[in-house]
Structures are given as structure tokens and as C-alpha cells.
TIVO-2410 file (N, C-alpha, C; in nm, 3 decimals):
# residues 176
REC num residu      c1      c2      c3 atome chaine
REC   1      X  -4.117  25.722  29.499     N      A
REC   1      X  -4.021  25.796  29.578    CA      A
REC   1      X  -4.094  25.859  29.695     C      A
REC   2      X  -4.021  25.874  29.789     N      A
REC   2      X  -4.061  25.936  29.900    CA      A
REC   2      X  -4.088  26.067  29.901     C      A
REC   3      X  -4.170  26.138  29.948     N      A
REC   3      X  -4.133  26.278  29.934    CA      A
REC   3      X  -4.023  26.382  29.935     C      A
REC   4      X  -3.967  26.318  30.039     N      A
REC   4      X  -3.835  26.364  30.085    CA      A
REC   4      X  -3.685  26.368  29.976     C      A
REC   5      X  -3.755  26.257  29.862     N      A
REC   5      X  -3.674  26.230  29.780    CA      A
REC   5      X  -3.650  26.259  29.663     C      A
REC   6      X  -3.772  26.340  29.667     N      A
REC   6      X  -3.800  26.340  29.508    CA      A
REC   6      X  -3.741  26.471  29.427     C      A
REC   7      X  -3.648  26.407  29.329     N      A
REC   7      X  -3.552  26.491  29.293    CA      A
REC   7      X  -3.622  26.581  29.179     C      A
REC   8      X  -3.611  26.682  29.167     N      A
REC   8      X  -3.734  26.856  29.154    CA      A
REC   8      X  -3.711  26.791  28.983     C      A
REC   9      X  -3.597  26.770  28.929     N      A
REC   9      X  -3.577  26.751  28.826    CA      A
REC   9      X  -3.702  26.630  28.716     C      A
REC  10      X  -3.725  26.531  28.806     N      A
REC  10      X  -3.819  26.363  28.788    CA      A
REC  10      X  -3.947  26.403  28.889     C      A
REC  11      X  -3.983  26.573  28.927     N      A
REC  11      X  -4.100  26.581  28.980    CA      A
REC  11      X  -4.238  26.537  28.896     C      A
REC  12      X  -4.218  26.552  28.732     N      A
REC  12      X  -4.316  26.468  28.702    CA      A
REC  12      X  -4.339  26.313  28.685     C      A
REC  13      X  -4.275  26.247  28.723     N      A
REC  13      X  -4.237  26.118  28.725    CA      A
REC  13      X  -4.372  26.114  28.865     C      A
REC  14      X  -4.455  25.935  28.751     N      A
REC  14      X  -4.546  25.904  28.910    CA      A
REC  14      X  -4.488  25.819  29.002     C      A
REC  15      X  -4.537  25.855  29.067     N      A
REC  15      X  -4.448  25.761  29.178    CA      A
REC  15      X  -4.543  25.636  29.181     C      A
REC  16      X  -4.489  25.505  29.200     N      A
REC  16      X  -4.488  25.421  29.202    CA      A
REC  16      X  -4.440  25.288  29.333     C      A
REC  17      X  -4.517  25.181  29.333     N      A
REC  17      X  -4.443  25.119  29.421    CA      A
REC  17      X  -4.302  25.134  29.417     C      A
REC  18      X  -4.233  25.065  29.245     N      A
REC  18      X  -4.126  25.040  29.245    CA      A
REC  18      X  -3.989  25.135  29.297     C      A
REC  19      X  -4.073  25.246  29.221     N      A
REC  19      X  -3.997  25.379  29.290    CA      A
REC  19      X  -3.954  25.386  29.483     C      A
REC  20      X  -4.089  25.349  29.522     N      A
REC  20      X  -4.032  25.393  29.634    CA      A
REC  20      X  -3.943  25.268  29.676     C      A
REC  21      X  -3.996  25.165  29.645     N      A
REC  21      X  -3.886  25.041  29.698    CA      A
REC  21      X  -3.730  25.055  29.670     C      A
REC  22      X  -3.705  25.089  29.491     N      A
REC  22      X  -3.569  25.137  29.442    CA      A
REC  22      X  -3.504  25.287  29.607     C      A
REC  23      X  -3.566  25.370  29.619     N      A
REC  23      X  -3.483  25.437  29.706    CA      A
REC  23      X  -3.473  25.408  29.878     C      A
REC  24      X  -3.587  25.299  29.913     N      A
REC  24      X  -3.606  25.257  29.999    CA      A
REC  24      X  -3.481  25.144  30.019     C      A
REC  25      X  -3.424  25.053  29.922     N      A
REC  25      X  -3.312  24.981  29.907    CA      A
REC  25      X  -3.180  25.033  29.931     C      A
REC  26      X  -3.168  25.177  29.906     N      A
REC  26      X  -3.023  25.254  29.916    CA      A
REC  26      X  -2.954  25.235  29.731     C      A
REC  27      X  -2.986  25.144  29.647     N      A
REC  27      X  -2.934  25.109  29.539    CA      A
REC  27      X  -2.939  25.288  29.487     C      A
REC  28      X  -2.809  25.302  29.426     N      A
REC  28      X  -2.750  25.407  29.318    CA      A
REC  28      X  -2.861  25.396  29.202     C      A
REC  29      X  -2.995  25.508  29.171     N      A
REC  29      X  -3.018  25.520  29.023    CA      A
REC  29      X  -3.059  25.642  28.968     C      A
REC  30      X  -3.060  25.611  28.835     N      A
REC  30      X  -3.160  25.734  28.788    CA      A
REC  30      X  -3.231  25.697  28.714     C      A
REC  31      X  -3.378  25.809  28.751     N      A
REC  31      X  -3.497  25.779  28.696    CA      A
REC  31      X  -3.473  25.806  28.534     C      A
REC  32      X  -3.531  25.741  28.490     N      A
REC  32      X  -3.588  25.791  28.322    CA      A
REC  32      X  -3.745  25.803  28.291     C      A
REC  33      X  -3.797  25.876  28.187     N      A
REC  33      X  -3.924  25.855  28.192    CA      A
REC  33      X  -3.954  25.931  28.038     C      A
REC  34      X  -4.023  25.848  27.925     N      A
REC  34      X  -4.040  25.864  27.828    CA      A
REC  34      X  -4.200  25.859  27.777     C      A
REC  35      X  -4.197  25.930  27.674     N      A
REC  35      X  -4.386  25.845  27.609    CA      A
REC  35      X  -4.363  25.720  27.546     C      A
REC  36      X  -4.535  25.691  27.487     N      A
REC  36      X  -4.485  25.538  27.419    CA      A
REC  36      X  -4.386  25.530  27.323     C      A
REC  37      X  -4.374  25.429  27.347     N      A
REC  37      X  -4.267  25.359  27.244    CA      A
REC  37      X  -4.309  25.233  27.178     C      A
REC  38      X  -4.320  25.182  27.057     N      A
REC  38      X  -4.366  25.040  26.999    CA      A
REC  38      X  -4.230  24.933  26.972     C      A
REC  39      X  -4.108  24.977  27.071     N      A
REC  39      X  -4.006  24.833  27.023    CA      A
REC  39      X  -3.919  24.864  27.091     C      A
REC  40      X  -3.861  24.795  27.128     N      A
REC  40      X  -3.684  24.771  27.229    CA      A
REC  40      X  -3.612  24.845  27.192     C      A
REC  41      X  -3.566  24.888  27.062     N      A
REC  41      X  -3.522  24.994  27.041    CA      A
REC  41      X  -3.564  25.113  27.046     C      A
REC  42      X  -3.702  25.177  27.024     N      A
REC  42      X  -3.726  25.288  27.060    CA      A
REC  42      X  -3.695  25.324  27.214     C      A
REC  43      X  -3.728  25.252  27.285     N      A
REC  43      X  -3.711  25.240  27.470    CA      A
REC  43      X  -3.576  25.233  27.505     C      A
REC  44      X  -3.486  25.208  27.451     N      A
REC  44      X  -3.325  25.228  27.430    CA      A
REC  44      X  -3.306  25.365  27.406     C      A
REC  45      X  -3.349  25.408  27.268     N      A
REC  45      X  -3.355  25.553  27.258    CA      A
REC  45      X  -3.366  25.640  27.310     C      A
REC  46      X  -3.423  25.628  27.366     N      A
REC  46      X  -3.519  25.712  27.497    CA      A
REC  46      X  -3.487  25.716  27.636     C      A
REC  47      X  -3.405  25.603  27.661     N      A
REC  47      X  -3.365  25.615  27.816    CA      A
REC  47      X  -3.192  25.612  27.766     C      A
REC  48      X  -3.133  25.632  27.641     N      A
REC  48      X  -3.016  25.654  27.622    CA      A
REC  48      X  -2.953  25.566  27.591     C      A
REC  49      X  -2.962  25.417  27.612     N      A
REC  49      X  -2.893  25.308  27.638    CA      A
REC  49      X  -2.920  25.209  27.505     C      A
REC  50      X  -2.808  25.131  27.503     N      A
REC  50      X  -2.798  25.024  27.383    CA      A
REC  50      X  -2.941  24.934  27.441     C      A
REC  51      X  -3.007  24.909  27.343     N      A
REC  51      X  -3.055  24.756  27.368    CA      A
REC  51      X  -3.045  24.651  27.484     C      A
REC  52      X  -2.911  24.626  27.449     N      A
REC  52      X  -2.922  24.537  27.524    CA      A
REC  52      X  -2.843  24.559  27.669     C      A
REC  53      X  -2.911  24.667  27.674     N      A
REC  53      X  -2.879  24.730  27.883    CA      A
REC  53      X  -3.007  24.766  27.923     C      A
REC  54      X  -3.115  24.719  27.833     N      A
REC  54      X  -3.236  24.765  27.879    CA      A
REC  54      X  -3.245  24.589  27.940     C      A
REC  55      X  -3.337  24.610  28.057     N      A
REC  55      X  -3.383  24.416  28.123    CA      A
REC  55      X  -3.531  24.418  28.123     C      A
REC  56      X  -3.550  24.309  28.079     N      A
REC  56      X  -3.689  24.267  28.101    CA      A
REC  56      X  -3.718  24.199  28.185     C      A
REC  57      X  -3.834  24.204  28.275     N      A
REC  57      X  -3.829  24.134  28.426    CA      A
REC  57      X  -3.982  24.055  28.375     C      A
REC  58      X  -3.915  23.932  28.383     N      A
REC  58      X  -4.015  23.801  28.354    CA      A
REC  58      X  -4.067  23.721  28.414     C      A
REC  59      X  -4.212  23.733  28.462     N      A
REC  59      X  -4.301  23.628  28.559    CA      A
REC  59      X  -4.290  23.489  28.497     C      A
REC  60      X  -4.224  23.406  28.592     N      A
REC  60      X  -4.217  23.267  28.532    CA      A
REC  60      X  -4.280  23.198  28.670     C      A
REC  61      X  -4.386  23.064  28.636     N      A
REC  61      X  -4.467  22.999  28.726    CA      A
REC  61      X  -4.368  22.878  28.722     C      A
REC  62      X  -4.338  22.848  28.854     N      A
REC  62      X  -4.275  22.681  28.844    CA      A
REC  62      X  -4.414  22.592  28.926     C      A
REC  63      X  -4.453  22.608  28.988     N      A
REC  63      X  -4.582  22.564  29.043    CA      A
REC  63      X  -4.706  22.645  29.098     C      A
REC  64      X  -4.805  22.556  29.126     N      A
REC  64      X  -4.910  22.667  29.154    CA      A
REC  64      X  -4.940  22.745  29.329     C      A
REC  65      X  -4.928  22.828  29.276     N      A
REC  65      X  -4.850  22.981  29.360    CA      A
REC  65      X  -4.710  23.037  29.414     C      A
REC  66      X  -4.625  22.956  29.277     N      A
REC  66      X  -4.494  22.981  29.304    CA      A
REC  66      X  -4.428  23.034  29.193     C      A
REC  67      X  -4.383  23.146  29.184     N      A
REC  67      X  -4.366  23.231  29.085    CA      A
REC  67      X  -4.187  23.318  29.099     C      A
REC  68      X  -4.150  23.349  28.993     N      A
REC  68      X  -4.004  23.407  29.019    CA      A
REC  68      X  -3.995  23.492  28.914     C      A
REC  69      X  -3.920  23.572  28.901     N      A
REC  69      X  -3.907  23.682  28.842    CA      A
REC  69      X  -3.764  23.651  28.761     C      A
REC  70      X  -3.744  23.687  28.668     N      A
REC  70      X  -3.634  23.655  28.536    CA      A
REC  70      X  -3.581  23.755  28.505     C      A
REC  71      X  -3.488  23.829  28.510     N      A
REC  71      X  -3.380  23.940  28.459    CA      A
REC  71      X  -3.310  23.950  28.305     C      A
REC  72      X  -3.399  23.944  28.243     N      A
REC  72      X  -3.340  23.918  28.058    CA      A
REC  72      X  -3.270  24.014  28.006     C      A
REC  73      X  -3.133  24.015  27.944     N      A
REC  73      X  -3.124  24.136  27.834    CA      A
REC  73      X  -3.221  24.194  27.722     C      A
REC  74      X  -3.255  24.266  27.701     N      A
REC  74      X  -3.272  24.337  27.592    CA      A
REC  74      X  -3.260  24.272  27.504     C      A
REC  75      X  -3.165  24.202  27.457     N      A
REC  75      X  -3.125  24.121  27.320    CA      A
REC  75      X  -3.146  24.008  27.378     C      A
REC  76      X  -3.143  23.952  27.449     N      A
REC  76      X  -3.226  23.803  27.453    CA      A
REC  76      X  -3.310  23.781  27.492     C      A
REC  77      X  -3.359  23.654  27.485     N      A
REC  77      X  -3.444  23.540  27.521    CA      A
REC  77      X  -3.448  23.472  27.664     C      A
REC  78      X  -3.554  23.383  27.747     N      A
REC  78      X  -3.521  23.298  27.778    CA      A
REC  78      X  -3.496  23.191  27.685     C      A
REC  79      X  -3.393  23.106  27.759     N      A
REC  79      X  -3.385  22.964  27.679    CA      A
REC  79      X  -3.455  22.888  27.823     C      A
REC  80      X  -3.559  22.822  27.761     N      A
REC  80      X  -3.664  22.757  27.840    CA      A
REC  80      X  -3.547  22.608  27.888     C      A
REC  81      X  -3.508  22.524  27.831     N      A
REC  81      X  -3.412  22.435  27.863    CA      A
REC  81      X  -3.325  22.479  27.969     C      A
REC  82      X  -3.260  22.533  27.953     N      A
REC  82      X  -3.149  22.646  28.054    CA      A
REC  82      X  -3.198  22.662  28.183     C      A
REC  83      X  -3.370  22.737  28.174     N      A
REC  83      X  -3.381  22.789  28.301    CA      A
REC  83      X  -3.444  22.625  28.430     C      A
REC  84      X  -3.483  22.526  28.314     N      A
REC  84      X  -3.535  22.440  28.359    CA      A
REC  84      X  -3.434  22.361  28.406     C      A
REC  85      X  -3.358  22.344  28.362     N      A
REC  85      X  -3.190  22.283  28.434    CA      A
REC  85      X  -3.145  22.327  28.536     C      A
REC  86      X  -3.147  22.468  28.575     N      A
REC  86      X  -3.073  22.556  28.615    CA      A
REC  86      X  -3.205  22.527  28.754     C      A
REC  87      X  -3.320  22.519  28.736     N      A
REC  87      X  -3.412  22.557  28.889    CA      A
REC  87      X  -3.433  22.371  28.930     C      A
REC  88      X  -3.417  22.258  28.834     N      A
REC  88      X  -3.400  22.107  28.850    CA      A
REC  88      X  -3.585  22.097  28.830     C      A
REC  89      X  -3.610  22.156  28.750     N      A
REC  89      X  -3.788  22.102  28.716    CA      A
REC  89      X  -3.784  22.079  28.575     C      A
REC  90      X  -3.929  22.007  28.563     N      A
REC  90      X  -3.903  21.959  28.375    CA      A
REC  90      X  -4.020  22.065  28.365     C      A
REC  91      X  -4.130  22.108  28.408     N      A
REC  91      X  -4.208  22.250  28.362    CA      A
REC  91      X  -4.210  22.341  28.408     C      A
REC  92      X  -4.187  22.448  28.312     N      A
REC  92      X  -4.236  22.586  28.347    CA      A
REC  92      X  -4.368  22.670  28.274     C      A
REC  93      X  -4.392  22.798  28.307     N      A
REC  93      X  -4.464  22.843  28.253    CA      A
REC  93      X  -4.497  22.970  28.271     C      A
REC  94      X  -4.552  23.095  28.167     N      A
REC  94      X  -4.581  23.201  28.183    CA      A
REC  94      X  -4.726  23.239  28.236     C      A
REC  95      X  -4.708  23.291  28.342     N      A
REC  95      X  -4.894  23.355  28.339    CA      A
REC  95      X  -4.912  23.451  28.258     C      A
REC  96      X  -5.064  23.424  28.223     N      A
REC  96      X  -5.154  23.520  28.138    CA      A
REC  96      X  -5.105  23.659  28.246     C      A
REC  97      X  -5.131  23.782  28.101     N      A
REC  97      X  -5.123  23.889  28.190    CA      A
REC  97      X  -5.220  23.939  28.327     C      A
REC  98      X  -5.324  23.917  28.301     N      A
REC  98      X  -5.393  23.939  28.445    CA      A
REC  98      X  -5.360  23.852  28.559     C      A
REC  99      X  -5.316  23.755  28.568     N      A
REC  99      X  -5.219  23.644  28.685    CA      A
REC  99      X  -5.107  23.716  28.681     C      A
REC 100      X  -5.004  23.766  28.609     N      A
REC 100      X  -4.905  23.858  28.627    CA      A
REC 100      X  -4.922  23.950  28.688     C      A
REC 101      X  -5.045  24.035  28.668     N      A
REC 101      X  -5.073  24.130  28.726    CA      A
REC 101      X  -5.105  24.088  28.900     C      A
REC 102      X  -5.234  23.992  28.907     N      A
REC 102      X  -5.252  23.980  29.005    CA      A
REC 102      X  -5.127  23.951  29.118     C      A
REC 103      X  -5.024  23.882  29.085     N      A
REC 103      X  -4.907  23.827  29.186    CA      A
REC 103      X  -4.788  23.890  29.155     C      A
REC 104      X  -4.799  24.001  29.071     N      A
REC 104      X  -4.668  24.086  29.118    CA      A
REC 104      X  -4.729  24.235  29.158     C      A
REC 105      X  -4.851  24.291  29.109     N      A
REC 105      X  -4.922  24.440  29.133    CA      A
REC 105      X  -4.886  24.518  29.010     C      A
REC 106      X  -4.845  24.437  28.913     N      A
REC 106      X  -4.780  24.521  28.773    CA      A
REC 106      X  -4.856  24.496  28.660     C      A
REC 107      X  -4.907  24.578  28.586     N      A
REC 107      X  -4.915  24.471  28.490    CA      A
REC 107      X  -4.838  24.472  28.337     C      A
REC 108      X  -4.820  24.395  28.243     N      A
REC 108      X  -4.749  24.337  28.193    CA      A
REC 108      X  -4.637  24.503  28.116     C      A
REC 109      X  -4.512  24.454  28.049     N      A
REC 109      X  -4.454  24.631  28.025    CA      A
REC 109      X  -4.423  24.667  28.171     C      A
REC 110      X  -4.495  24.670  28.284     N      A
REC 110      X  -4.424  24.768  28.414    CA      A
REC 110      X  -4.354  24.692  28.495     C      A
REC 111      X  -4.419  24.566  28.454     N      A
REC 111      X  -4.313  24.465  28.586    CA      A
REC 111      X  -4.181  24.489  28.614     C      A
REC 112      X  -4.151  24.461  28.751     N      A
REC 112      X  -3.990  24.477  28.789    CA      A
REC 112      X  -4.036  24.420  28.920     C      A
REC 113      X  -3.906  24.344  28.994     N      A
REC 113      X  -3.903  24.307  29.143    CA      A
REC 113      X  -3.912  24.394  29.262     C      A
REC 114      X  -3.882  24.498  29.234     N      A
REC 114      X  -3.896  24.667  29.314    CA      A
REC 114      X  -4.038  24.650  29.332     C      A
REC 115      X  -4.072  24.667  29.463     N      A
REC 115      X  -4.176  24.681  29.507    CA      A
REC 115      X  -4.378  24.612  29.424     C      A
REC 116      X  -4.299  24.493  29.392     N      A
REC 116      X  -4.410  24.396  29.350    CA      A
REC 116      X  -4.471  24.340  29.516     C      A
REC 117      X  -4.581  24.282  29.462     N      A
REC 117      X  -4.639  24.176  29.595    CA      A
REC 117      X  -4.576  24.074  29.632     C      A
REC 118      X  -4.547  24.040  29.739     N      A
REC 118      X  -4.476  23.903  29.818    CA      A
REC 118      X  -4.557  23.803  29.784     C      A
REC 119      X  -4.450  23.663  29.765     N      A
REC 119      X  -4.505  23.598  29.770    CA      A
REC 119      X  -4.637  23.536  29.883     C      A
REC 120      X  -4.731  23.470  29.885     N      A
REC 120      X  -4.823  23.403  30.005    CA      A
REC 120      X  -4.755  23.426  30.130     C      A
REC 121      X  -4.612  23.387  30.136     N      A
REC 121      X  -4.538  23.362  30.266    CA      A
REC 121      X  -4.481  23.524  30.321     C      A
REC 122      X  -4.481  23.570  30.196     N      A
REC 122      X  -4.463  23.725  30.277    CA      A
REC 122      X  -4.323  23.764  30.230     C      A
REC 123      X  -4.263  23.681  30.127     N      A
REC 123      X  -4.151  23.717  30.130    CA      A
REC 123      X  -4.122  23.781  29.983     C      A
REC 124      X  -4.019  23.813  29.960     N      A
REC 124      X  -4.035  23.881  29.774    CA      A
REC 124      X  -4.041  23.748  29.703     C      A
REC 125      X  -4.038  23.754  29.600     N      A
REC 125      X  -4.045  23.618  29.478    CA      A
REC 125      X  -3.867  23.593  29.457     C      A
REC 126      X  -3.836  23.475  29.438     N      A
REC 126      X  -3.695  23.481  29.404    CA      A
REC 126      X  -3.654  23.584  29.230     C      A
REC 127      X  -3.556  23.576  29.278     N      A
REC 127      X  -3.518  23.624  29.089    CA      A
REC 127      X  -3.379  23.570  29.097     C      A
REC 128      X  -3.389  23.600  28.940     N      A
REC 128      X  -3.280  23.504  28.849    CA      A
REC 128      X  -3.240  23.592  28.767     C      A
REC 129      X  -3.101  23.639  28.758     N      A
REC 129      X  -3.045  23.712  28.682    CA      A
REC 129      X  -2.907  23.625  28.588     C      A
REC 130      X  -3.008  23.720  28.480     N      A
REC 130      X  -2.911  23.608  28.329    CA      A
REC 130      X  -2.735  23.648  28.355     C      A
REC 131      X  -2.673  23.548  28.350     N      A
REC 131      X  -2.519  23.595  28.344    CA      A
REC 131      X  -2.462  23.708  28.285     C      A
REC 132      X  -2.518  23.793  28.171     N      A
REC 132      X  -2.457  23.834  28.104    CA      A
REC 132      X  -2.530  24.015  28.175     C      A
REC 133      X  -2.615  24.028  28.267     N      A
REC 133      X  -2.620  24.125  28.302    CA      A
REC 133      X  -2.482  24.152  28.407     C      A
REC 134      X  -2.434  24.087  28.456     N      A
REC 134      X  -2.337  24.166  28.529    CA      A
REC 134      X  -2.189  24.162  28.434     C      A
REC 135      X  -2.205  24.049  28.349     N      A
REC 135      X  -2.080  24.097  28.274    CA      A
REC 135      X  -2.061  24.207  28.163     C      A
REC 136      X  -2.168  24.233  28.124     N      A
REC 136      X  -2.150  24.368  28.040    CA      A
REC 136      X  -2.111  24.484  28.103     C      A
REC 137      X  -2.045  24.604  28.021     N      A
REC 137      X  -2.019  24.737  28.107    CA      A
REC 137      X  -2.141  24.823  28.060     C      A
REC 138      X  -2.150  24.897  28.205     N      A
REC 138      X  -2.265  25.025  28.134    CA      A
REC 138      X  -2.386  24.969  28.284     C      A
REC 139      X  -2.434  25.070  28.304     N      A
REC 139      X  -2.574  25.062  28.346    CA      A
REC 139      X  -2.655  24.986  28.291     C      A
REC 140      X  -2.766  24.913  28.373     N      A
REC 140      X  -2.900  24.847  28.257    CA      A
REC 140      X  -2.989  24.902  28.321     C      A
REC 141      X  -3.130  24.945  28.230     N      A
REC 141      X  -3.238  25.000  28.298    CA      A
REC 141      X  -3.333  24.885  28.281     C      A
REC 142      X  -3.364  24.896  28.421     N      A
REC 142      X  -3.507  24.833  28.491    CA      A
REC 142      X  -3.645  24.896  28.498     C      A
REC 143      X  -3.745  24.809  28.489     N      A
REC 143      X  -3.849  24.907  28.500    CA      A
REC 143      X  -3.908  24.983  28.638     C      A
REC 144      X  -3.951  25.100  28.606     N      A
REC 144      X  -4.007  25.143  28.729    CA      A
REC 144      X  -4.144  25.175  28.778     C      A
REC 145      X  -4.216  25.037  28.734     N      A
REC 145      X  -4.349  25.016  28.761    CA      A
REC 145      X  -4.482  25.082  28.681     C      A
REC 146      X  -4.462  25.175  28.609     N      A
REC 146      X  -4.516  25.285  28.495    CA      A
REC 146      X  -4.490  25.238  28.381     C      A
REC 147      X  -4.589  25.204  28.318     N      A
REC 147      X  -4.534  25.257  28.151    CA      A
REC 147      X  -4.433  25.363  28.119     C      A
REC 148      X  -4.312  25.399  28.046     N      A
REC 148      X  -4.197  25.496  28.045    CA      A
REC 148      X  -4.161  25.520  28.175     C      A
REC 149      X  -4.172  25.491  28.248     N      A
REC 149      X  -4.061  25.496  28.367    CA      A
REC 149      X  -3.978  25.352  28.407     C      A
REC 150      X  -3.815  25.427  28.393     N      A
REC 150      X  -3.766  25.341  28.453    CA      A
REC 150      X  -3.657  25.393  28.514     C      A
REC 151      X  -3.558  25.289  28.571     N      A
REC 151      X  -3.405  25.305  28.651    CA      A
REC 151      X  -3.325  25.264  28.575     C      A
REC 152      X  -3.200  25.358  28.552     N      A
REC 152      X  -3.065  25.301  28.546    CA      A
REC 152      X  -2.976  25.334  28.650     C      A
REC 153      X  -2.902  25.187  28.658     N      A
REC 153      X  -2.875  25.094  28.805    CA      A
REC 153      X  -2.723  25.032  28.756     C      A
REC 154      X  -2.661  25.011  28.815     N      A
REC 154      X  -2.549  24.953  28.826    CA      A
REC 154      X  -2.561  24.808  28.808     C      A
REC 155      X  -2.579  24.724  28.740     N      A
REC 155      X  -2.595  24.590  28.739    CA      A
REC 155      X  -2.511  24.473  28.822     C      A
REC 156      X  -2.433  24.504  28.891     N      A
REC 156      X  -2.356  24.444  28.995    CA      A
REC 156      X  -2.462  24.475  29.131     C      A
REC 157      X  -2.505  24.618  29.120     N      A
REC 157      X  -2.569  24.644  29.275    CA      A
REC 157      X  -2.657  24.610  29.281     C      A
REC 158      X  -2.750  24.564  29.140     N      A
REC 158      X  -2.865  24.552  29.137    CA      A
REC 158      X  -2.880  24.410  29.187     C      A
REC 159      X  -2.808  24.325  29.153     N      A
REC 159      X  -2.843  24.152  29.163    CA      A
REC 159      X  -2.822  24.191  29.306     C      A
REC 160      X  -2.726  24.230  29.345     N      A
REC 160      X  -2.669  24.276  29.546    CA      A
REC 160      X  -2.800  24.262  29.577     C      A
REC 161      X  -2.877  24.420  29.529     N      A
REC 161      X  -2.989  24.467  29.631    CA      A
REC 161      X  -3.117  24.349  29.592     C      A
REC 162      X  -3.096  24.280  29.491     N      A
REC 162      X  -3.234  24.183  29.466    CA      A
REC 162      X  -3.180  24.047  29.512     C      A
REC 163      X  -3.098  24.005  29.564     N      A
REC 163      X  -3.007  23.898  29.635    CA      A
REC 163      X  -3.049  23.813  29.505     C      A
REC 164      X  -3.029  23.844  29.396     N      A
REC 164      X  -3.082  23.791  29.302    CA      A
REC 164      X  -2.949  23.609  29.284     C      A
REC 165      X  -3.004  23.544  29.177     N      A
REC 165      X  -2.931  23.450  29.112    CA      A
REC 165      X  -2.865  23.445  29.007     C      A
REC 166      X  -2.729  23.474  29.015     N      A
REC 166      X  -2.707  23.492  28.875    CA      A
REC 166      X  -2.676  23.363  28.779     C      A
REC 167      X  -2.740  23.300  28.649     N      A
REC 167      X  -2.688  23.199  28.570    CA      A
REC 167      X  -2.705  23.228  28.438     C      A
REC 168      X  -2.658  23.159  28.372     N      A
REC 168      X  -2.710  23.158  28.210    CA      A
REC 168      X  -2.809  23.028  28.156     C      A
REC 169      X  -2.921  23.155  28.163     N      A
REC 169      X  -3.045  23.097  28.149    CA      A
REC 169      X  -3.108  23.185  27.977     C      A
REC 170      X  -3.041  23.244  27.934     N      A
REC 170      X  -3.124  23.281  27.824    CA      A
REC 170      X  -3.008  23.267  27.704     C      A
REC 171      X  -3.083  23.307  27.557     N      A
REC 171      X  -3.014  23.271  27.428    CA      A
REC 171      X  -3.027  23.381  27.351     C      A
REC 172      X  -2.970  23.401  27.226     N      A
REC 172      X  -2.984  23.553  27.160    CA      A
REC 172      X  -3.109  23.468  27.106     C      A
REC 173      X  -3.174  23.562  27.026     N      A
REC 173      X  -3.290  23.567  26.930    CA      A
REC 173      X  -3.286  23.465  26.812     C      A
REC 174      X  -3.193  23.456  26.724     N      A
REC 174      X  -3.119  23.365  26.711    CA      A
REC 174      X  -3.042  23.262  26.731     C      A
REC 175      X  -3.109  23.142  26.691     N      A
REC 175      X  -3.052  23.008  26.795    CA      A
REC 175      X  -2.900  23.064  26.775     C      A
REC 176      X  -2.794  22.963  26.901     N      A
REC 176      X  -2.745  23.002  26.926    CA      A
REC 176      X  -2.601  22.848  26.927     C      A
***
């Protein structure tokens, strides 16, 4: 957050790239910010929200130095088939966490598209948002670059402000 911005209430909140990018966008949020937590549900707990309104933002490699960012529920998965249909390639793949780190500035737990590194060309990384984030009701929280910090965001404004993609690319935990 900017200085100018920083609401007295989330003054201990660190600021972060993502932070300042989230108010730098104009997008509607509020900060959250918790200690550790060891599971999806504790991190639900804690920022208030069901499960599955929490998103996980997922470094996926389609070639080498081409990378995109994945918008998952809480309760799901990618379905690797799905996303490979959906982008017209037969491989994908995850980077190790230090390649995550290196090509977004996050490392693994803080990632989010808010104020990560551009791609080579200078531009953000695409993202892909699973269908079912804009059809659920409720806020989903994103991360905000920190361990326990994050945003809850309007999930309609959010794909807006990330000109994101929306498809159905993931599966519950349980085949499906």
C-alpha cells in the first residue's frame, strides 16, 4: 500500500508488492492478515471465509520462459486435461519453488498476480480463472504477497482488474 493509503486499522500489515499493485488497480478490497496456519481450513478461519472462497494462484510453465498464473478454488484442483485443452498444448508443467519464485518475486504460499514480475516482454503473465470463481456468491480471498496476508475482492472485479480468462479448468479433490 501506498502511504497515503494505508488504512490505520492494517497499519501492521507489510506492505508488499501485491499490496501496492491491489490499490494501485482501483479493485474494491480488504486486507486480512493472520499467523501460521497448517491447512485450507485453518486460512478460511482466519480470514472468515468458507474454503472454498479462499484462491490459490498457480505458476503453470507451458514453455520455456512462458509461464501463467491459475486462479483455483480452495476446494479444487487443477484438472491437468482441462487446462491442456483449454490453452491447445499436450504439456504442461509446475516449476520447482525457487523458479516460482524467481519469475513471479513470490515465493511459494505468497504467490498472487498483484504485483509479481512481468513476463521477459514486460508484460504481466496471462491468468486463467477457474469458472466457478465468478459463479459462486461471496468474496474470494487472494493472496497478498506475505505469508497471512491477504485480499478479499469481489470475484467478478477481480478477473475485470486481472483481464483474466475465465474456463473450467479444475476438478473437486475427488474425481469427478
Amino acid at each position: 500500500m501506498t502511504d497515503s493509503s494505508v488504512d490505520p486499522a492494517h497499519a501492521d500489515v507489510p506492505r508488499t508488492p501485491a499490496l501496492d499493485a491491489l490499490v494501485d488497480s482501483g479493485i474494491e478490497h480488504e486486507v486480512t492478515q493472520h499467523g501460521p496456519v497448517k491447512s485450507l481450513e485453518e486460512a478460511a478461519r482466519a480470514r472468515g471465509l468458507d474454503p472454498r472462497q479462499l484462491l490459490k494462484t498457480l505458476v503453470v510453465r507451458r514453455g520455456s520462459g512462458d509461464y501463467l498464473f491459475v486462479l483455483v478454488p480452495g476446494d479444487r484442483q487443477i484438472s491437468w486435461p482441462k487446462l491442456r485443452e483449454y490453452l491447445g498444448v499436450s504439456r504442461l508443467s509446475m516449476p520447482d519453488k525457487d523458479k516460482a519464485r524467481d519469475v513471479t518475486g513470490y515465493e511459494r504460499g505468497t504467490i498472487t498476480p498483484f504485483g509479481s514480475l512481468p513476463s521477459p516482454a514486460g508484460t504481466p503473465w496471462p491468468v486463467i480463472a477457474d469458472r466457478l470463481i465468478v459463479s459462486r456468491e461471496g468474496p474470494v480471498s487472494i493472496g497478498g504477497g506475505a505469508h497471512g496476508v491477504a485480499a478479499n475482492v469481489d470475484p467478478a472485479q477481480l478477473v475485470e482488474v486481472l483481464e483474466a480468462a475465465v474456463a473450467d479448468v479444475t476438478e473437486g479433490f475427488d474425481a469427478e
